[in-house]
Residue, then its C-alpha position, 0 to 999 in steps of 0.5 A: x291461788x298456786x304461786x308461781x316462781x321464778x328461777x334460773x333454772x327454769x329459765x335456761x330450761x325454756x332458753x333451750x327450747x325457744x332460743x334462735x338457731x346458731x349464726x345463719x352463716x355458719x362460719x365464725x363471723x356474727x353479722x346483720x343477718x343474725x341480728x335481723x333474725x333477733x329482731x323478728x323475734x323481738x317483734x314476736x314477743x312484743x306483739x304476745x304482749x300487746x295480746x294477751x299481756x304480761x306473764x312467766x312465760x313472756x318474761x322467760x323468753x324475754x331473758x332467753x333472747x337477751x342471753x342469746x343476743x349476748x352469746x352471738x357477741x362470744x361466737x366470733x368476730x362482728x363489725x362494731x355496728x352489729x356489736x352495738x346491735x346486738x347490745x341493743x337488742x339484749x337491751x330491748x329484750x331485758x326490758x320486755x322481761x322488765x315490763x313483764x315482771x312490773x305488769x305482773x307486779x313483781x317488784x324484786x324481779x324487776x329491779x333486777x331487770x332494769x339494771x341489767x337493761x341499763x347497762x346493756x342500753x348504755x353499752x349500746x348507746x340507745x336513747x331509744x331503749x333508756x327512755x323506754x326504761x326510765x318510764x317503767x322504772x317510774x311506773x315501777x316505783x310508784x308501784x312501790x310508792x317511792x314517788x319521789x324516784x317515780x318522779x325523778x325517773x319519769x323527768x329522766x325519761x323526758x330529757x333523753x336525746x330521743x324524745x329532742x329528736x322524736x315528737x312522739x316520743x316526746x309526747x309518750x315521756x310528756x305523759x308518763x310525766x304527768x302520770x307521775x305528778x298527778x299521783x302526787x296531787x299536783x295538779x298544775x305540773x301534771x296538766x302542763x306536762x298533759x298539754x306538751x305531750x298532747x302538742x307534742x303527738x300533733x307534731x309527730x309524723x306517725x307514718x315514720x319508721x319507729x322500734x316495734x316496741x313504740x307501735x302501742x302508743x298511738x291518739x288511743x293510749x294517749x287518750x288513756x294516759x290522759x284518763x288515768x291523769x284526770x282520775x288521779x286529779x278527781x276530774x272523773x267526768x273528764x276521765x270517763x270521757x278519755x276512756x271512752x275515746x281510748x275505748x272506741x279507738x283501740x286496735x283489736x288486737x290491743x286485748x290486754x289494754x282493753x280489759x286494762x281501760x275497760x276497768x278504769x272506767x269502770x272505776x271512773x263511773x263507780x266515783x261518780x255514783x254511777x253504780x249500775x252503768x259501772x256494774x255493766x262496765x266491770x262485767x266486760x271485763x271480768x276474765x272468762x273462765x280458765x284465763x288469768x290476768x296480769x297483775x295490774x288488772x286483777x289489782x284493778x278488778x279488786x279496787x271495783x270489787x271494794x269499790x262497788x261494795x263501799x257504794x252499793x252495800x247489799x244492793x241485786x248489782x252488788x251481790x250478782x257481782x259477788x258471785x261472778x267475782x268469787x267464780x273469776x277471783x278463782x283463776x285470778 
């Protein structure tokens, strides 16, 4: 496998080509209209995401906008509402980078970014876009398995003003929350905080205007934030269960979080000993010839090789896996 890297050179190369043209006005002022147009662009990206995943090139134009957003600021006189704005969405595109580099599972690059993003959201003044990044920095650290800031940055993101004001974005933090605390083997919280964002998502008003980034969590990823909850706590059966709902509500164009899901019951079905049934699952699952996964999935594909192996030592299923493993593991 060719590692890529990533550096600044080869992020200003793509900035070049991919970012925005200069101010639509021509003229020395930066207004709503080039902000909008920033905005569109952010809607883009997310959607990229939400389709094919994380990867270098996501992440690239993340920063590529970010920079941009920040250079308007340089171009001339803005009112303050579109200074802000424009902190914002430097802010939000910095933590499309950082999602990127934590779904890829590069750690380093990702630490960089939520630093940066902080700043950028605070100078904004955005609880939106904080609470957004105290749940990647969660995920982020329990990647590294510093759990304790895990939980600490999971508790941050639930006590931002937003999540007071929005029901939905309650429900979201109430989740990752207990995401956290089932992977700590606490049970009771964990299950507590899966109950207040399940009462939370029932209170919300799904029809209201909210960022684009916020469109993926929908009755589907609770379903599956619950999953991962119950698999944590070894209540696999009630996972399968999650997932299988998760499964049959997901958007089509959700493609990532299908292949992402999909291997998790897969895994749920493989710790009930149903060997056959998670062969079956894991095969849907496996990236077609030429397509690479992020991160986080290829992750998931190796614990259900390890895992189908452990169950089914020499049996027709585990060997057939093997070698449709080996053929993928090739792109992986």
């Amino acid at each position: 496998m060719r590692r890529r890297t990533f550096t600044t050179a080869t992020a200003s190369l793509t900035a070049a080509a991919l970012l925005p043209s200069a101010p639509s006005n021509g003229s020395r002022r930066v207004g709503m209209s080039d902000a909008d147009r920033l905005e569109r662009n952010f809607v883009e990206l997310v959607h990229d995401d939400n389709e094919t995943g994380a990867s270098i090139r996501l992440e690239t134009r993340a920063l590529a906008h970010a920079q941009h957003a920040l250079d308007l600021q340089a171009v001339g006189q803005a009112a303050t509402r579109v200074r802000q704005r424009l902190y914002y969405l430097a802010a939000a595109f910095t933590g499309t980078a950082l999602w990127a580099a934590v779904d890829s599972q590069q750690p380093q690059r990702a630490l960089g970014h939520l630093h940066q993003a902080m700043k950028l959201a605070g100078m904004a003044g955005s609880s939106e876009v904080q609470m957004r990044l105290w749940g990647h920095a969660a995920l982020l650290s329990y990647q590294e398995h510093q759990m304790h800031d895990a939980l600490a940055a999971a508790e941050a993101g639930t006590r931002e003003h937003i999540c007071r004001q929005d029901p939905l974005f309650r429900s979201l933090a109430s989740a990752r929350l207990a995401g956290i605390q089932s992977a700590l083997g606490e049970d009771t919280p964990a299950r507590r905080s899966l109950a207040a964002a399940e009462k939370a998502y029932q209170r919300a008003d799904l029809e209201d205007e909210r960022a684009a980034w916020m469109a993926f969590f929908d009755r589907a990823e609770l379903d599956g934030l619950s999953a991962l909850v119950m698999g944590r706590l070894g209540r696999h059966a009630d996972s399968e269960a999650h997932l299988h709902r998760t499964l049959a509500r997901l958007r089509p164009e959700y493609r990532r979080n299908r292949t992402y899901y999909g291997l998790n019951l897969a895994l749920a079905q493989l710790a009930q000993g149903e060997a056959e049934q998670a062969y079956a699952t894991a095969l849907q699952c496996l990236p077609a010839p030429g397509q690479k996964t992020s991160g986080r999935t290829g992750k998931l594909l190796q614990q259900f090789d390890q895992g189908l192996t452990r169950l089914a030592p020499g049996s027709r299923i585990a060997v057939e896996w093997a070698d449709r493993y080996a053929e993928g593991d090739q792109t992986l």
